[in-house]
MDAnalysis code that builds the backbone (N, CA, C; Angstrom):
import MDAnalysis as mda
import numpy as np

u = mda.Universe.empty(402, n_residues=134, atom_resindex=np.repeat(np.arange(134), 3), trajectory=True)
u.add_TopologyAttr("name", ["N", "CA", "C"] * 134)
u.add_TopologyAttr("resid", np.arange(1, 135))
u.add_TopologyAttr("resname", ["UNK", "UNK", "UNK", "UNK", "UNK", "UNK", "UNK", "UNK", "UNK", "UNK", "UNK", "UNK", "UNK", "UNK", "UNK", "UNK", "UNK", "UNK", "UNK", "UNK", "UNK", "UNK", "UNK", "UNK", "UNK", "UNK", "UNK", "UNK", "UNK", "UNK", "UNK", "UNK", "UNK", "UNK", "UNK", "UNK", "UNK", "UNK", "UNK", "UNK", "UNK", "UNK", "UNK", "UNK", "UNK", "UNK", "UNK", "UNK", "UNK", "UNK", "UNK", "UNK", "UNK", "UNK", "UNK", "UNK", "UNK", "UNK", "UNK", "UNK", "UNK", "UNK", "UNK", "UNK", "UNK", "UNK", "UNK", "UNK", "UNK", "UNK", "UNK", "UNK", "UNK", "UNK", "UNK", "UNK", "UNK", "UNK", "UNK", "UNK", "UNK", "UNK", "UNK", "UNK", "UNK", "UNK", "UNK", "UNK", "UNK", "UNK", "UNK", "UNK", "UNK", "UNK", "UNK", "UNK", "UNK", "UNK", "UNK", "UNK", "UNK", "UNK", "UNK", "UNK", "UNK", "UNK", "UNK", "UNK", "UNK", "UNK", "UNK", "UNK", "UNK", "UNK", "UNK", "UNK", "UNK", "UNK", "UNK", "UNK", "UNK", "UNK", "UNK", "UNK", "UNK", "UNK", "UNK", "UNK", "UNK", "UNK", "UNK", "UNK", "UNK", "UNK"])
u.atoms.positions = np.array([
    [46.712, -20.866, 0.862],
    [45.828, -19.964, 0.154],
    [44.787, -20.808, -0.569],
    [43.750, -20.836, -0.237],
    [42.423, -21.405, -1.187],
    [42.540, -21.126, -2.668],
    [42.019, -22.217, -2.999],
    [41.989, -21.773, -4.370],
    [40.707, -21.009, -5.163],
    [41.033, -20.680, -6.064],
    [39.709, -19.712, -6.777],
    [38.925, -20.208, -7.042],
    [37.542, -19.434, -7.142],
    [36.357, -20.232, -7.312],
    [36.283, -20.433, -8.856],
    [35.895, -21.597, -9.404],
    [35.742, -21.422, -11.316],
    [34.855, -20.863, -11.381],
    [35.568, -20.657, -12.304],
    [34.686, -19.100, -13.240],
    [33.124, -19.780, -14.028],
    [32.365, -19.227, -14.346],
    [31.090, -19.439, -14.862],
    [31.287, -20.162, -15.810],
    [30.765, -21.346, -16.917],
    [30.661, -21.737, -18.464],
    [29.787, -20.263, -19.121],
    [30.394, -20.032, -19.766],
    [30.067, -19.397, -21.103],
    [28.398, -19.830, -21.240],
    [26.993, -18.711, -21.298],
    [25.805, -19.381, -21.543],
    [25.272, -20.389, -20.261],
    [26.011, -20.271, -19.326],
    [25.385, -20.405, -18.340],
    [24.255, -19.873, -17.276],
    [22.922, -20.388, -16.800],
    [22.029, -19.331, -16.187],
    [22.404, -18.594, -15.255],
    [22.339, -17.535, -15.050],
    [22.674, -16.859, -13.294],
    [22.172, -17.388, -12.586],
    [22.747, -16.836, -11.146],
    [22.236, -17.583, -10.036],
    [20.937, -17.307, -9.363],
    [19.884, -18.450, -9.599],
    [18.663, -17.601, -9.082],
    [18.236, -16.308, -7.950],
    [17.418, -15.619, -8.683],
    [17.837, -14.608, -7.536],
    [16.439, -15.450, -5.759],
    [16.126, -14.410, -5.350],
    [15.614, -15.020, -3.733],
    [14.266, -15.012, -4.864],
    [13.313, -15.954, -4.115],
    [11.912, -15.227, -4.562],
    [11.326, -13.918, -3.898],
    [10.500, -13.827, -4.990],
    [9.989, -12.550, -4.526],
    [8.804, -12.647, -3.220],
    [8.391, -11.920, -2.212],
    [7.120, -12.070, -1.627],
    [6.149, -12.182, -2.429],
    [5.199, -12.912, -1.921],
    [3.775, -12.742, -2.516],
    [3.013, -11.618, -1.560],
    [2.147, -11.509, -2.167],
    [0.891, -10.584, -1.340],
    [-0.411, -11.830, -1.348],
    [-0.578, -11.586, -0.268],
    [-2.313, -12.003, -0.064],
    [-3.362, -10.943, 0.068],
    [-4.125, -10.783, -1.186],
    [-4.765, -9.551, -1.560],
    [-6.276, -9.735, 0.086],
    [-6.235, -11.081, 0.526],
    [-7.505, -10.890, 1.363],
    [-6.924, -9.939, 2.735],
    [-5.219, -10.118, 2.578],
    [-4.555, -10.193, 3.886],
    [-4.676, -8.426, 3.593],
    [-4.554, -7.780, 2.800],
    [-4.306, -6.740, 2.095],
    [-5.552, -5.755, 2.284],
    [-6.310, -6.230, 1.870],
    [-8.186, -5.386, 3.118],
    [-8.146, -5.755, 3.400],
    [-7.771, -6.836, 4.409],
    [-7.649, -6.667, 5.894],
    [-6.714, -5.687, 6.350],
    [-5.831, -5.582, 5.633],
    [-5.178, -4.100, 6.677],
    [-6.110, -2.482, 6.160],
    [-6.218, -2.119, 5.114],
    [-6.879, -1.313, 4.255],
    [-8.735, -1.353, 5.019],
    [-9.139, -2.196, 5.107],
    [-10.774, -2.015, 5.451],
    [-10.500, -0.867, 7.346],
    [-9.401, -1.685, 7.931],
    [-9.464, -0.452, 9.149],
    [-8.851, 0.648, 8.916],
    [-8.107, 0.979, 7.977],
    [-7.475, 1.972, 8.247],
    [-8.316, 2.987, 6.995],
    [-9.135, 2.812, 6.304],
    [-10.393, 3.187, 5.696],
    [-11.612, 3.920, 6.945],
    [-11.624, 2.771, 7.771],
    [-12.230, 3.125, 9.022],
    [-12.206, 4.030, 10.038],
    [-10.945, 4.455, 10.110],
    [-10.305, 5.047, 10.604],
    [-10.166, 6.658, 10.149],
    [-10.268, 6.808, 8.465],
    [-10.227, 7.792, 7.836],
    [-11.855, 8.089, 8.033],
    [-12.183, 7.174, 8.317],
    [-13.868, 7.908, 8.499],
    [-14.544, 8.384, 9.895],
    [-13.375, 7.742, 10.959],
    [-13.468, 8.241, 12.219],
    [-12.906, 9.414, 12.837],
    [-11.558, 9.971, 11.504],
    [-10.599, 11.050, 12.009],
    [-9.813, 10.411, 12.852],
    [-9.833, 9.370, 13.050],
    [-8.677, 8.713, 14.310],
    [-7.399, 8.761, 13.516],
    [-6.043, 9.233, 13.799],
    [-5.048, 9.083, 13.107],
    [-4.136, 7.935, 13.705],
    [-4.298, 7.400, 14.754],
    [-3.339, 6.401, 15.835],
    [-3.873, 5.046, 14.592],
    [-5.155, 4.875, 14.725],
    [-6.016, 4.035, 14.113],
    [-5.425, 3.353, 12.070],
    [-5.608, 4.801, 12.066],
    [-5.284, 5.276, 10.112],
    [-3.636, 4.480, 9.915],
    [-3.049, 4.847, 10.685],
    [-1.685, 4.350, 10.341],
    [-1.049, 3.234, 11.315],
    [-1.653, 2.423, 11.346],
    [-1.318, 0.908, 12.398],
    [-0.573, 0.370, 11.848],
    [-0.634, 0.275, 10.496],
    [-0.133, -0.784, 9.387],
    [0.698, -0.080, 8.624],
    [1.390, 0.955, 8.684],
    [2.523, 1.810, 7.959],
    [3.989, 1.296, 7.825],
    [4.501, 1.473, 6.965],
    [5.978, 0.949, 7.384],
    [6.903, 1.985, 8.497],
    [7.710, 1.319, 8.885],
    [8.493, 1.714, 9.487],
    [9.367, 3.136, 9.165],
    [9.435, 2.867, 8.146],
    [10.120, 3.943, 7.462],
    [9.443, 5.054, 6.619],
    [8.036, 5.056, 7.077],
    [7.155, 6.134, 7.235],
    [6.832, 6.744, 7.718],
    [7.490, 6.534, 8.876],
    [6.949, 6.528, 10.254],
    [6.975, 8.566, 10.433],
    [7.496, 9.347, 9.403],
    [7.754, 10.597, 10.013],
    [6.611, 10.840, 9.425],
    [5.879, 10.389, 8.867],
    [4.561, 10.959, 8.169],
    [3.399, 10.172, 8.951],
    [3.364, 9.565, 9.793],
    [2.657, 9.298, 10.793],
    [1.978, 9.726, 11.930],
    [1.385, 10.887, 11.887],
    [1.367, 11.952, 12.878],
    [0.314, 12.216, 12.535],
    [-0.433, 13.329, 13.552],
    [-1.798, 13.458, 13.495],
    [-1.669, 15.354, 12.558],
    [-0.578, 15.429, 12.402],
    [-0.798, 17.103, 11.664],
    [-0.673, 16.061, 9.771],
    [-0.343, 15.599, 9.584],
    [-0.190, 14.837, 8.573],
    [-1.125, 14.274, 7.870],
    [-2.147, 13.422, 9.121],
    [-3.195, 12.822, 8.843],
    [-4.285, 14.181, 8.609],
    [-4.188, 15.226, 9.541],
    [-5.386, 15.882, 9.487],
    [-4.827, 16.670, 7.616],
    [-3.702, 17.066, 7.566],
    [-3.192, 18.158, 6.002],
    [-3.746, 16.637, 5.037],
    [-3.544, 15.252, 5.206],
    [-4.055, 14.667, 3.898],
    [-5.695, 14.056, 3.841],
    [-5.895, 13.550, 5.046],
    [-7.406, 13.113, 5.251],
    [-8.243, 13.908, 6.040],
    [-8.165, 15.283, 6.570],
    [-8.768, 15.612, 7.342],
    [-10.140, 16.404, 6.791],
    [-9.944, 17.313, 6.870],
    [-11.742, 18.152, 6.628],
    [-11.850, 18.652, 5.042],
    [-10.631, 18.979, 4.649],
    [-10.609, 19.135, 3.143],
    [-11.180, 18.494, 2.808],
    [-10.100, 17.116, 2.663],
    [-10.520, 15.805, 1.805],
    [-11.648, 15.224, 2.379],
    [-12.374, 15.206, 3.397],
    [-14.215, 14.892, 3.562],
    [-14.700, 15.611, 3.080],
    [-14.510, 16.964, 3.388],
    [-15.733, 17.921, 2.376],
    [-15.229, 17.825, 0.628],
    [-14.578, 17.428, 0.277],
    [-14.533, 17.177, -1.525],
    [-15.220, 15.370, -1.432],
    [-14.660, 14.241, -0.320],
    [-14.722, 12.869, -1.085],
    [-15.921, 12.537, 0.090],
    [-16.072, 13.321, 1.069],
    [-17.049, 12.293, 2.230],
    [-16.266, 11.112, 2.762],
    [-17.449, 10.634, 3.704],
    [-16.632, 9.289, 4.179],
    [-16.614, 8.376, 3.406],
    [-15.973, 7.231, 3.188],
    [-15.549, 6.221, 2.481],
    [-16.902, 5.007, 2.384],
    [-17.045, 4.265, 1.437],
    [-18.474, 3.946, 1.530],
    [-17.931, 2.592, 1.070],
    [-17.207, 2.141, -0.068],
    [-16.303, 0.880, -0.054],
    [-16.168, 0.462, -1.076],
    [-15.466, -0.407, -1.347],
    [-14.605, -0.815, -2.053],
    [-15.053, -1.452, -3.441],
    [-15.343, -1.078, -5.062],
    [-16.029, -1.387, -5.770],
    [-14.987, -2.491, -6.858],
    [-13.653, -2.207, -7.303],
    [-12.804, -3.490, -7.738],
    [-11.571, -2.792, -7.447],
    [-10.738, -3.874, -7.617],
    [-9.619, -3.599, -7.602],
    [-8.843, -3.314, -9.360],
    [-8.191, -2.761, -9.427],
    [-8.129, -2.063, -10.937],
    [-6.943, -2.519, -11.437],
    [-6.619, -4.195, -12.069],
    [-5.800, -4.980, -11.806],
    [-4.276, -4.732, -12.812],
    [-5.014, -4.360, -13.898],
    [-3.720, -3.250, -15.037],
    [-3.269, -2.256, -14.799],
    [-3.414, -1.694, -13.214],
    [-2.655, -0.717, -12.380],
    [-2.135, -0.224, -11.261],
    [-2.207, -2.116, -11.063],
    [-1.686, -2.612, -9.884],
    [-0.213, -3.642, -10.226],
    [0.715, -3.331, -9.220],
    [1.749, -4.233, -9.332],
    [1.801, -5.102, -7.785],
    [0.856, -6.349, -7.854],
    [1.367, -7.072, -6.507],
    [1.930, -7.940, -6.460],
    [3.169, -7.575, -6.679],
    [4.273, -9.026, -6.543],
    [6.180, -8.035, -6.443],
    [6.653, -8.627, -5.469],
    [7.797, -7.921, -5.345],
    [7.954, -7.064, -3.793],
    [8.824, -6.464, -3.822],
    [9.008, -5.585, -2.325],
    [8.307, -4.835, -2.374],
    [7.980, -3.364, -3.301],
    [7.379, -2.684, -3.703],
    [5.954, -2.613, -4.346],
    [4.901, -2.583, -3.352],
    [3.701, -2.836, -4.508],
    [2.717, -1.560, -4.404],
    [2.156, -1.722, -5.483],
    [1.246, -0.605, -5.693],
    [-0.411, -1.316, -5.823],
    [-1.060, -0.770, -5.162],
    [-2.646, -1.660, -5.343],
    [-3.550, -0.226, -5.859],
    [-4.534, -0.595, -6.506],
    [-5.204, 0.433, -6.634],
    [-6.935, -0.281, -7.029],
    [-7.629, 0.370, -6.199],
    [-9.161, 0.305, -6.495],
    [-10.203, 1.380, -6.922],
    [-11.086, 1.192, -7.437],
    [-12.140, 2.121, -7.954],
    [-12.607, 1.817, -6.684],
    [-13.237, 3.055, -5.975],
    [-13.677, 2.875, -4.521],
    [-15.182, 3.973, -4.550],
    [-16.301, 3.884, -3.469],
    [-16.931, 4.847, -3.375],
    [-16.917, 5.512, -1.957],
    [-17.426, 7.087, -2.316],
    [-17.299, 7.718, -1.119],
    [-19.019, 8.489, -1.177],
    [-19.000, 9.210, -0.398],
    [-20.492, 9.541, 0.012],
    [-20.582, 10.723, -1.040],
    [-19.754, 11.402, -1.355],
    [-19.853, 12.596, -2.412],
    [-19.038, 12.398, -3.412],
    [-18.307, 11.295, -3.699],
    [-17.891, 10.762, -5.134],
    [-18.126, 9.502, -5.125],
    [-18.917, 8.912, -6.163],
    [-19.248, 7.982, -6.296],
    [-18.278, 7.017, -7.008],
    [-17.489, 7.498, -7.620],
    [-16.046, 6.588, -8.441],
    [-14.921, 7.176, -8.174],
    [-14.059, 7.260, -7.374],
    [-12.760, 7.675, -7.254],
    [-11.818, 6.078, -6.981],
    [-10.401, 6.656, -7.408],
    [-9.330, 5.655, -7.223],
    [-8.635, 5.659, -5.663],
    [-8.528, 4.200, -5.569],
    [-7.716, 4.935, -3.643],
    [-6.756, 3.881, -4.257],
    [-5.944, 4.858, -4.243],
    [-4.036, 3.991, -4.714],
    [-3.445, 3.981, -3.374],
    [-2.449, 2.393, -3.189],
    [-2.022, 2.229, -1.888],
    [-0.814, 2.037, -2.135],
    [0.724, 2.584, -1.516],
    [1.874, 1.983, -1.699],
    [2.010, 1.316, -0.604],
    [2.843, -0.211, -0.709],
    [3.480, -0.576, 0.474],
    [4.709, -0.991, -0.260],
    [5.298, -1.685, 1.116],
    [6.895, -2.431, 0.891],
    [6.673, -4.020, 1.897],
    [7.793, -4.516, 1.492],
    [7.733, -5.762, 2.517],
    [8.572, -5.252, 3.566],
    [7.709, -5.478, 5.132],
    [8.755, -5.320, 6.014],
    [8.481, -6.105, 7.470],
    [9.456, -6.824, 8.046],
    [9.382, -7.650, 8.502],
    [8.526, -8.869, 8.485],
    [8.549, -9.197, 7.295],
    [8.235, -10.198, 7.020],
    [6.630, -10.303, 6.444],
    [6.276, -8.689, 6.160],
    [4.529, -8.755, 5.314],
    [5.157, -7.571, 4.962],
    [3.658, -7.095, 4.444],
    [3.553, -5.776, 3.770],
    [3.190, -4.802, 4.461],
    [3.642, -3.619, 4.525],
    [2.889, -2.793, 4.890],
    [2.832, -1.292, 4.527],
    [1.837, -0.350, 4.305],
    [1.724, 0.419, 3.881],
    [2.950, 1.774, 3.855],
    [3.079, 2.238, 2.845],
    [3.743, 3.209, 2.544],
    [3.381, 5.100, 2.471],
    [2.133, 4.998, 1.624],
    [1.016, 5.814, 1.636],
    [-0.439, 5.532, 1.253],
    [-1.457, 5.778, 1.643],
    [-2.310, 5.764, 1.020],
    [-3.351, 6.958, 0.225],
    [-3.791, 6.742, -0.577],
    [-4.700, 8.517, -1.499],
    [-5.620, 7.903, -1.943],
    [-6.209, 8.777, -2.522],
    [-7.540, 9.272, -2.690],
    [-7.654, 10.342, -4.145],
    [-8.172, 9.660, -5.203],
    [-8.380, 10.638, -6.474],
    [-9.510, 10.690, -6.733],
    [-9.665, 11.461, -7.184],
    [-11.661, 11.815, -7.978],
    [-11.194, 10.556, -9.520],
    [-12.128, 10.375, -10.258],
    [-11.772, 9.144, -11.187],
    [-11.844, 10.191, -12.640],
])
């Protein structure tokens, strides 16, 4: 029978945990600038390239048309681009990140486009993306 593992010292550190992913915010519009593109083409195959996996049931073109389709152009227009990223309401670091930019569109000139992703297989990739008036 092996013997037991010793027990911790008293005030000892835990065991580091893994690191966390980083994000590469350039790598980050780069996925976001096409699928922006995409919301301005109505293409839904296009819009969700970069989705996670486990989004995948919201990936569909009745989905894309109920969140980006003719509504949301006739209130925001097409997407016109990207003005900052809004960094005290963004979390990019961890599995879970949230990005968010002040963005312009052809009939709102300041709205927020908040992005969720997760890490999965080995990057990030989107979870949802929206669209707010500011």
């Amino acid at each position: 029978m092996p013997a037991p593992a010793p027990a911790a010292k008293p005030g000892a550190a835990p065991p580091a945990a893994p690191p966390r992913p980083s994000l590469d915010l350039k790598a980050l519009e780069g996925m976001l600038d096409p699928a922006l593109k995409a919301y301005n083409d109505g293409a839904f195959k296009p819009f969700f390239t970069d989705f996670a996996k486990k989004a995948e049931r919201i990936t569909t073109e009745a989905v894309f048309q109920m969140l980006y389709g003719e509504e949301t152009k006739g209130k925001f227009g097409k997407f016109v681009k990207r003005l900052e990223l809004i960094k005290d309401k963004s979390v990019l670091e961890g599995e879970v990140l949230l990005a968010q930019w002040w963005v312009e569109f052809e009939k709102i000139k300041k709205a927020r486009l908040i992005c969720n992703l997760t890490h999965e297989e080995g990057k990030y990739r989107f979870l949802s993306i929206a669209f707010e008036p500011s």
